[in-house]
MIDOSE-1310 file (N, C-alpha, C; in nm, 2 decimals, decimal comma, always signed):
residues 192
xxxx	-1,25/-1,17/+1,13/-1,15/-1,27/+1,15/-1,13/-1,35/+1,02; -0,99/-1,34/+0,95/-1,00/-1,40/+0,88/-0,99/-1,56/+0,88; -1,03/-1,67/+0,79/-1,09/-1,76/+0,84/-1,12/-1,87/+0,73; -1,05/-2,01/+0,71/-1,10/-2,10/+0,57/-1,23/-2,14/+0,57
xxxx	-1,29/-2,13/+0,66/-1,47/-2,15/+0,67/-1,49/-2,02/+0,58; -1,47/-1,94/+0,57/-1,52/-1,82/+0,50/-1,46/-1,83/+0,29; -1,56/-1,79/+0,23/-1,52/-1,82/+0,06/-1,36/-1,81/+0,03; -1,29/-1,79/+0,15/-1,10/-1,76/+0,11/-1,02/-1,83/+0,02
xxxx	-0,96/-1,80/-0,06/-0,88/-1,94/-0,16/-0,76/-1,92/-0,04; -0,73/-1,83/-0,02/-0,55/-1,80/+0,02/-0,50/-1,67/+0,10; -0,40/-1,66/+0,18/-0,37/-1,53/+0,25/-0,23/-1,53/+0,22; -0,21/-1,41/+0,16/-0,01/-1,39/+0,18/+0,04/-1,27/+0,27
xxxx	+0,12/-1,29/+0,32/+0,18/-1,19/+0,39/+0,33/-1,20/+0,33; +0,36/-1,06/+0,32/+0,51/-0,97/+0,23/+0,60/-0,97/+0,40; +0,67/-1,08/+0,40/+0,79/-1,01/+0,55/+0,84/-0,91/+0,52; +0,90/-0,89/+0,40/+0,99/-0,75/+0,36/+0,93/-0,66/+0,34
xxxx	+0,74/-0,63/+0,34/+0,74/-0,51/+0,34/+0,65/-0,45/+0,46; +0,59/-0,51/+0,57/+0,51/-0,42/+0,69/+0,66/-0,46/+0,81; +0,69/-0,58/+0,79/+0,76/-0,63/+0,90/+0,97/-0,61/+0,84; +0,96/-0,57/+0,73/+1,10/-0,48/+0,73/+1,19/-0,60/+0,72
xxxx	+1,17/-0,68/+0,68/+1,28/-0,85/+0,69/+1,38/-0,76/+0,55; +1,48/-0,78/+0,57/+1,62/-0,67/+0,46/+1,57/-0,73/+0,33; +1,51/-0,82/+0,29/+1,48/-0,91/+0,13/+1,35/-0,99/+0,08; +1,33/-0,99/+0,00/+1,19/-1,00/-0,04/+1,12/-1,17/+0,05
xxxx	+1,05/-1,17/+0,09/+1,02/-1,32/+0,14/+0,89/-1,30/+0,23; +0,78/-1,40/+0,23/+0,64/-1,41/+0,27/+0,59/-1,53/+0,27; +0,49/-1,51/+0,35/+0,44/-1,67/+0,38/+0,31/-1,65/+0,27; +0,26/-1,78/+0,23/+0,14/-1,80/+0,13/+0,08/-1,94/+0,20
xxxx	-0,05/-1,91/+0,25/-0,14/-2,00/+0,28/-0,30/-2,04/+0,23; -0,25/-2,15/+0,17/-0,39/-2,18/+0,04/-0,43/-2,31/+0,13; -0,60/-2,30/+0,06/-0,62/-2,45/+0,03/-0,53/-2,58/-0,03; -0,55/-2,65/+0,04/-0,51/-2,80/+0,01/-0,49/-2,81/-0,15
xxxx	-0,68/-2,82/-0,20/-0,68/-2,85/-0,32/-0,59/-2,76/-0,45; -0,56/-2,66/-0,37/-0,50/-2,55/-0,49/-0,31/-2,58/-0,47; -0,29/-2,67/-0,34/-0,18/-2,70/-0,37/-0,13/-2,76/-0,48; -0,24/-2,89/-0,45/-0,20/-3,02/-0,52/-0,20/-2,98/-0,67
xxxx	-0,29/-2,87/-0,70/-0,23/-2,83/-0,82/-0,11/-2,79/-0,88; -0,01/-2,72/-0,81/+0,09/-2,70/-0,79/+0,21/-2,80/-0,77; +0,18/-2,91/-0,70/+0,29/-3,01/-0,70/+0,35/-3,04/-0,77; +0,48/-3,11/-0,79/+0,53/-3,18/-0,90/+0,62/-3,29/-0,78
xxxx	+0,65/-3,41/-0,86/+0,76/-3,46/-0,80/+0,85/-3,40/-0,88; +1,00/-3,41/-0,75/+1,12/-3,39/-0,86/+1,24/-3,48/-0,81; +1,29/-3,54/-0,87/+1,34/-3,59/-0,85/+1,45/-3,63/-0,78; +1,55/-3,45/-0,76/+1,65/-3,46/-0,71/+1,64/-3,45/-0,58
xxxx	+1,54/-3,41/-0,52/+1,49/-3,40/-0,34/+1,42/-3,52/-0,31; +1,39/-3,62/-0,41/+1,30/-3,70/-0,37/+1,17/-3,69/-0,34; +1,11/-3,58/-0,35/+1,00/-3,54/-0,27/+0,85/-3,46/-0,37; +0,78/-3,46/-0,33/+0,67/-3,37/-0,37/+0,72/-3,20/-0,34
xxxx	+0,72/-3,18/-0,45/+0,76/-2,97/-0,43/+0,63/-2,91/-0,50; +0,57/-2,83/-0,36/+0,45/-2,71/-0,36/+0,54/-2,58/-0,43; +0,60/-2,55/-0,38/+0,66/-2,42/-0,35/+0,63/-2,38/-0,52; +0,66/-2,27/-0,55/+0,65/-2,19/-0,64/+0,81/-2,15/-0,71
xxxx	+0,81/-2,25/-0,84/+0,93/-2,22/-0,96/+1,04/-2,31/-0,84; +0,98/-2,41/-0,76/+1,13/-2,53/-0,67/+1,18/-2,42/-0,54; +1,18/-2,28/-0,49/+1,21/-2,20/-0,44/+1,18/-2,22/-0,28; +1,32/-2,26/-0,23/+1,32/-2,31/-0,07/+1,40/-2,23/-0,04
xxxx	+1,46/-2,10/+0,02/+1,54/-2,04/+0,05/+1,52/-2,03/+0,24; +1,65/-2,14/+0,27/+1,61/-2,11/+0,41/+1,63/-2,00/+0,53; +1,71/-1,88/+0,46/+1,72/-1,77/+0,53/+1,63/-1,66/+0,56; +1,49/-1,66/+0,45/+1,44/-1,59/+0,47/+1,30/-1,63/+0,55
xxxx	+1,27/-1,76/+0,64/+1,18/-1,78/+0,74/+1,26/-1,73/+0,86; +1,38/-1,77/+0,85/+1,46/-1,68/+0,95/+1,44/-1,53/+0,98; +1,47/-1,50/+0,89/+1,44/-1,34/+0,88/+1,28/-1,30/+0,94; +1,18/-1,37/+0,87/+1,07/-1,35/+0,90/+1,04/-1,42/+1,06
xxxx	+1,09/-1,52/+1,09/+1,10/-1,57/+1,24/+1,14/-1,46/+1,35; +1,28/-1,40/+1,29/+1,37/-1,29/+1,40/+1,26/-1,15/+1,42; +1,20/-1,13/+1,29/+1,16/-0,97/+1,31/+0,98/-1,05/+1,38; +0,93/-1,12/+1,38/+0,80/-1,12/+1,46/+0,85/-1,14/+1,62
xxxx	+0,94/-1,21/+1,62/+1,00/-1,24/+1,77/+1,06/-1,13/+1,83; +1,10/-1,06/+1,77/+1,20/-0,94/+1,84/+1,04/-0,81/+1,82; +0,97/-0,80/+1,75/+0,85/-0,70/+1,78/+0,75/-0,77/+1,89; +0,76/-0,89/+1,83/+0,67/-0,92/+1,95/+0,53/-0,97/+1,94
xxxx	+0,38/-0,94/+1,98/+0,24/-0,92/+1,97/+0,24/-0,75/+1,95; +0,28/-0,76/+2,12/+0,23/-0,57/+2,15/+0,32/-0,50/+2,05; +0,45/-0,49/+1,99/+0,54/-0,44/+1,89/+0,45/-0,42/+1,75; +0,36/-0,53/+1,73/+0,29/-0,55/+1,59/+0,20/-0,49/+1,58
xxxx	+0,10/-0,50/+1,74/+0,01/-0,38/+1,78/+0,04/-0,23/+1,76; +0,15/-0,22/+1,80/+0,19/-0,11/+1,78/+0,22/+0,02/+1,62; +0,28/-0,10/+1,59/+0,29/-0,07/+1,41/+0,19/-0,02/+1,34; +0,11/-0,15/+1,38/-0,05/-0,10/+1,24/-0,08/-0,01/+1,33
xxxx	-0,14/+0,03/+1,50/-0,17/+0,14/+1,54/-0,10/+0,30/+1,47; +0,03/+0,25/+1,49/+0,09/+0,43/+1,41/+0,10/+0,46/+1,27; +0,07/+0,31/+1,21/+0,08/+0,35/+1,06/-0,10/+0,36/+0,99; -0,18/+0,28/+1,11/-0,31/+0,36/+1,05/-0,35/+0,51/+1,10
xxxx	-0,29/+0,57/+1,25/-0,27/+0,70/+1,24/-0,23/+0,81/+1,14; -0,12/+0,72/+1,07/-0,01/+0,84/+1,00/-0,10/+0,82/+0,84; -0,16/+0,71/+0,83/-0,25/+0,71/+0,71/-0,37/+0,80/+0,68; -0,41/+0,79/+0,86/-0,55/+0,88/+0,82/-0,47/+1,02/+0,82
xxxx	-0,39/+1,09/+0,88/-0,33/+1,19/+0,87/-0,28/+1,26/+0,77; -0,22/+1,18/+0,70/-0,21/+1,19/+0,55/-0,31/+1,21/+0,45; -0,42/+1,11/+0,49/-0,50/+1,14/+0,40/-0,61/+1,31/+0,45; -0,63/+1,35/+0,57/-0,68/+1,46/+0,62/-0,58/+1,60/+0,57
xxxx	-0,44/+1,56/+0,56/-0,36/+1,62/+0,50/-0,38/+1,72/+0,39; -0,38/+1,61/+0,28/-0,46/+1,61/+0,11/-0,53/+1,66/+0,16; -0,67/+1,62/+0,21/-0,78/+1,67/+0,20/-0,79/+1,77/+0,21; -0,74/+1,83/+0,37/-0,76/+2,01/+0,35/-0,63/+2,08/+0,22
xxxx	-0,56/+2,02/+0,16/-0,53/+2,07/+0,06/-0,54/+2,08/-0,04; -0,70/+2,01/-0,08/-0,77/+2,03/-0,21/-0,73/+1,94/-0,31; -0,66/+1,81/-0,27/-0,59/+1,71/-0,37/-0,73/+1,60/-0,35; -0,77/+1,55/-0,48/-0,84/+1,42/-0,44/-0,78/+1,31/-0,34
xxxx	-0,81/+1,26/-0,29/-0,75/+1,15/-0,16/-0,87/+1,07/-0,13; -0,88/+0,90/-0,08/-0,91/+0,81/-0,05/-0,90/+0,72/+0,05; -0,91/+0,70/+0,17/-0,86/+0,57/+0,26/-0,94/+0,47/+0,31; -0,92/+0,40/+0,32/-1,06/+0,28/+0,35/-1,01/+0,27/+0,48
xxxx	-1,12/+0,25/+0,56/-1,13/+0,21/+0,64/-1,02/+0,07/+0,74; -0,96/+0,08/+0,82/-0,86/-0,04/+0,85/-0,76/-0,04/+0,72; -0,73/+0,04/+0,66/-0,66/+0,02/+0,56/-0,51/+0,13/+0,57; -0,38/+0,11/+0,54/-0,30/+0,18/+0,53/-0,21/+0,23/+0,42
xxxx	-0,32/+0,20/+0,30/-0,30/+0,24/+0,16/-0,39/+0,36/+0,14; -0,28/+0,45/+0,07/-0,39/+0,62/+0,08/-0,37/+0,64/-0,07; -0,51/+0,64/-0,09/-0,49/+0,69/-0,29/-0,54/+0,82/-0,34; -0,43/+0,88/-0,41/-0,44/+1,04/-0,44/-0,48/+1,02/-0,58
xxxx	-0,49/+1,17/-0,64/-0,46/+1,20/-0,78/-0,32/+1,17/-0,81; -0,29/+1,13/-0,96/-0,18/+1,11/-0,98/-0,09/+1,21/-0,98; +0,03/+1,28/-0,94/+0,10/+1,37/-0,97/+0,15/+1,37/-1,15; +0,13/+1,52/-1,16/+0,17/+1,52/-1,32/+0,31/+1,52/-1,35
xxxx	+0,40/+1,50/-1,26/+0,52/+1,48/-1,30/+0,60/+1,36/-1,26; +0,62/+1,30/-1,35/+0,75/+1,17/-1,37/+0,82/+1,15/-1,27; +0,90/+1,28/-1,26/+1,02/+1,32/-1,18/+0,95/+1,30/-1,01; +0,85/+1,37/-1,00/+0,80/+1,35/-0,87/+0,77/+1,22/-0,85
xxxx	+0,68/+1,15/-0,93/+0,63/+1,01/-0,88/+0,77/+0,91/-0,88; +0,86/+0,96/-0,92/+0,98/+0,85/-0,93/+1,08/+0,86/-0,77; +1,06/+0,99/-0,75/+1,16/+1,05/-0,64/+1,06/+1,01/-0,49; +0,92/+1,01/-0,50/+0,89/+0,96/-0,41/+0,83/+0,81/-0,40
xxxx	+0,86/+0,74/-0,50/+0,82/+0,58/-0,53/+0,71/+0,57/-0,52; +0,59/+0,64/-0,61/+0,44/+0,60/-0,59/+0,39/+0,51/-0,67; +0,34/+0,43/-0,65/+0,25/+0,35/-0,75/+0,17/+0,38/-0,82; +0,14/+0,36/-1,01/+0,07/+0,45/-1,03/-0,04/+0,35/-1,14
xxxx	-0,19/+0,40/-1,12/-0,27/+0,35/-1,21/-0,33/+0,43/-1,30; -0,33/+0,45/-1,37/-0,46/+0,54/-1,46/-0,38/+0,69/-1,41; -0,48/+0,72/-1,36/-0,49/+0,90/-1,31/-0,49/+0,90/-1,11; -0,44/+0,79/-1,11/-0,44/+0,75/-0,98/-0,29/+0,73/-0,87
xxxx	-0,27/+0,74/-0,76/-0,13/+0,74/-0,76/-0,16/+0,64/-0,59; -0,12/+0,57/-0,54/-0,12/+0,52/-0,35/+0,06/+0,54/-0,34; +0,02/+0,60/-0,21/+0,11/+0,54/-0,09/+0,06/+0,46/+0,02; +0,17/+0,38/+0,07/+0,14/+0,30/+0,18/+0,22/+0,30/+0,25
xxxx	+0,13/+0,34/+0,35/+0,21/+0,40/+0,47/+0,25/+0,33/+0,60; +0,38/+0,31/+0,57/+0,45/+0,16/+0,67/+0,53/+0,15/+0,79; +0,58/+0,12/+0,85/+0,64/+0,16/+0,97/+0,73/+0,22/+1,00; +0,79/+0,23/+0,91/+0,90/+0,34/+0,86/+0,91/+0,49/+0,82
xxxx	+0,78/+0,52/+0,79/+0,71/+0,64/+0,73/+0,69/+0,73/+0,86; +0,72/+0,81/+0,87/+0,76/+0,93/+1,02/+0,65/+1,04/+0,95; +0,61/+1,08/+1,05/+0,51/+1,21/+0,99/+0,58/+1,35/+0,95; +0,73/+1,36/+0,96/+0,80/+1,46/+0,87/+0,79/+1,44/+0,78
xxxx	+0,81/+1,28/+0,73/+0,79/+1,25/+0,56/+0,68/+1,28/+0,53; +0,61/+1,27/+0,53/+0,46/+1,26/+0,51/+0,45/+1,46/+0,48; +0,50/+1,54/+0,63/+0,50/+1,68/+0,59/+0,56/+1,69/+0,46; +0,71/+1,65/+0,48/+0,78/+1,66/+0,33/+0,67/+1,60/+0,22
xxxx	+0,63/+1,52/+0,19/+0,61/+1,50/+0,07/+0,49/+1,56/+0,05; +0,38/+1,62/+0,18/+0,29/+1,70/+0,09/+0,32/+1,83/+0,10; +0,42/+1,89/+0,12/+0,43/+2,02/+0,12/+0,50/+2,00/-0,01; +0,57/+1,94/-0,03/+0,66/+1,91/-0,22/+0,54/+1,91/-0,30
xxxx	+0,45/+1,80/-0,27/+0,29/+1,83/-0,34/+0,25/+1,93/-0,40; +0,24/+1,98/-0,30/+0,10/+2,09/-0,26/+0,22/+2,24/-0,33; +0,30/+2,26/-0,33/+0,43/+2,32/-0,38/+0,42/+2,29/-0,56; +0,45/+2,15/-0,57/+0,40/+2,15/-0,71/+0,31/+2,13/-0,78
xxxx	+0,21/+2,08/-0,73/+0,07/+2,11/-0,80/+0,04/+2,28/-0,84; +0,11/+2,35/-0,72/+0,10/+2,49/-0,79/+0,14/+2,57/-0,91; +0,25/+2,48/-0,95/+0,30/+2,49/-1,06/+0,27/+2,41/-1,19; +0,22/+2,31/-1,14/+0,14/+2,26/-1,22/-0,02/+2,28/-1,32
xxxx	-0,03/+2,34/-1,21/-0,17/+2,40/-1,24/-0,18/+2,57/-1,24; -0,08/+2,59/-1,25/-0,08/+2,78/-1,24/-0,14/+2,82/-1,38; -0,19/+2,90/-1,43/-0,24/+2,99/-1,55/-0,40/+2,88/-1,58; -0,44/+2,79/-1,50/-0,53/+2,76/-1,53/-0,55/+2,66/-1,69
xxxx	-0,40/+2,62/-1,71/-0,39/+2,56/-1,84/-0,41/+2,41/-1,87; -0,37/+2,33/-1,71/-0,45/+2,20/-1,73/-0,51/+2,24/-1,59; -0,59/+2,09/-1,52/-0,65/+2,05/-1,42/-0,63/+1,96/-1,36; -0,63/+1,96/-1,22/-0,62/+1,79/-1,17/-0,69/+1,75/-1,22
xxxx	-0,65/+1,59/-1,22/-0,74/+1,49/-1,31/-0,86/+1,43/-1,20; -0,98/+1,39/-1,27/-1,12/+1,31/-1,22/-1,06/+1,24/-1,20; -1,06/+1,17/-1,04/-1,05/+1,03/-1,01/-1,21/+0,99/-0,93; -1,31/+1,09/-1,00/-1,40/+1,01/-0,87/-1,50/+0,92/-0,93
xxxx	-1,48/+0,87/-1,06/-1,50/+0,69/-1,09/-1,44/+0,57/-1,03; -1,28/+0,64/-1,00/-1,25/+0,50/-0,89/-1,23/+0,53/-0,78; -1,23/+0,67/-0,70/-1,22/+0,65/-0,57/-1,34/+0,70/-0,52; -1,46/+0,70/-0,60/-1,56/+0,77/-0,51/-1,59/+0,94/-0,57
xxxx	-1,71/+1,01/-0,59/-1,74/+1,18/-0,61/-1,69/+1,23/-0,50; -1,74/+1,15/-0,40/-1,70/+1,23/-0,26/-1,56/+1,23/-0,23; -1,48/+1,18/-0,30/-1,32/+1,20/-0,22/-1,25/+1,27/-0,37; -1,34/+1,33/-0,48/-1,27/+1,36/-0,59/-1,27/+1,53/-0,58
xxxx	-1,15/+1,62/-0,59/-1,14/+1,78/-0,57/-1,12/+1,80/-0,74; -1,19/+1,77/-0,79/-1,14/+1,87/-0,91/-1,22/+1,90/-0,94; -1,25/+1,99/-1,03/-1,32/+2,12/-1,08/-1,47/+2,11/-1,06; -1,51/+1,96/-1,10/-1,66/+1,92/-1,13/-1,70/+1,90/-1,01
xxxx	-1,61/+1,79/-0,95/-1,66/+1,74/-0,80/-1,70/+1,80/-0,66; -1,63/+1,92/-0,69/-1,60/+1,98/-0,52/-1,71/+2,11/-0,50; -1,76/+2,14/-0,64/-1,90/+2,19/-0,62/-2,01/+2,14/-0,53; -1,99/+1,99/-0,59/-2,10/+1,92/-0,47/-2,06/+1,84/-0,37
xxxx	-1,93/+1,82/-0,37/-1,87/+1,80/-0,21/-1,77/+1,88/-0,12; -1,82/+2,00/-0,08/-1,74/+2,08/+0,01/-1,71/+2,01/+0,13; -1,52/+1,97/+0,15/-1,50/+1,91/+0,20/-1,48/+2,00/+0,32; -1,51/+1,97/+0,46/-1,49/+2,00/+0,59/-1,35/+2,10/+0,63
C-alpha cells in the first residue's frame, strides 16, 4: 500500500499514458515540505504558484477526470489485469525464443536485449539503454501486436546473427544471469 508514513518523497501518475487521456498530463503528489520549495509568489494571480514552470492547464484534469469515471474501479481492474497478462506473455514469448527477457514481478515493463537495428527499434518505439531495450505493455497493446513484433524479432535476429559474425549482447549485469540467453549465460541457465 502505498503510503506518506512510509520513506516516500512523492507519487506521479502519467493520464496520457496507462489511462489514454489524448495529451500529455498527470497528477504529482509530494510532501508539503518539497512544495514549499517550489513556491514562488507571482504576482499576476495574486497567489502562491506550486505547479511546475506556472503550468495550470485546465483541460487536462478534465481529461484525466472523464477517462477514470468512464473506466470506472472494475474498468481499471481490468486493465492492469490484461496488461499484466499480456506482459508475462510477452515476456514467456522471448523466452522460449532464446532472446534475453526480464519482468518484475507486478510490473508491466518487459526488458529485452537491445535489437541491433535502428530501423527496428524506431518502427516499434522501444526505449533504449546500453544494450538493453523495454516495452511497456499498456492497454492498448492486443496480443497480435505482441505476435507481430516477436515474430519481426525472432525473424530478424536471424539475420542478424546468421554466419555467426556478431552475438546477442550480455545483458545479464542488469537484468540478472538468469534472464540473460547469450552465448555465456544459457550454458548455466537452461531455460524451461
Amino acid at each position: 500500500m502505498i503510503s506518506f508514513k512510509k520513506p516516500i518523497g512523492s507519487v506521479t501518475i502519467s493520464g496520457h499514458k496507462f489511462l489514454g487521456c489524448p495529451m500529455p498530463c498527470g497528477v504529482q503528489i509530494t510532501r508539503k515540505s518539497y512544495i514549499n520549495n517550489l513556491s514562488t509568489n507571482v504576482e499576476y494571480i495574486a497567489s502562491v504558484d506550486a505547479t511546475i514552470s506556472g503550468s495550470r492547464n485546465g483541460l487536462t484534469p478534465i481529461f484525466l477526470w472523464y477517462s477514470l469515471s468512464a473506466k470506472g474501479q472494475i474498468g481499471l481492474q481490468k486493465d492492469v489485469k490484461r496488461c499484466l497478462d499480456n506482459a508475462k506473455y510477452l515476456k514467456d514469448r522471448l523466452q522460449q525464443a532464446g532472446i534475453s527477457v526480464m519482468l518484475n514481478e507486478l510490473s508491466i515493463i518487459v526488458v529485452l536485449e537491445r535489437p541491433r537495428d535502428h530501423e527496428f527499434v524506431r518502427r516499434w518505439q522501444l526505449s533504449c539503454v546500453k544494450d538493453m531495450a523495454h516495452v511497456i505493455v499498456m492497454p492498448g497493446i492486443t496480443r497480435e501486436m505482441l505476435d507481430n513484433f516477436i515474430s519481426e524479432l525472432v525473424q530478424q535476429r536471424k539475420q542478424w546473427y546468421k554466419d555467426g559474425k556478431a552475438e546477442a549482447p550480455c545483458v545479464g549485469e542488469d537484468i540478472g544471469a538468469q534472464n540473460c540467453a547469450c552465448s555465456y549465460h544459457k550454458i548455466d541457465y537452461i531455460c524451461p
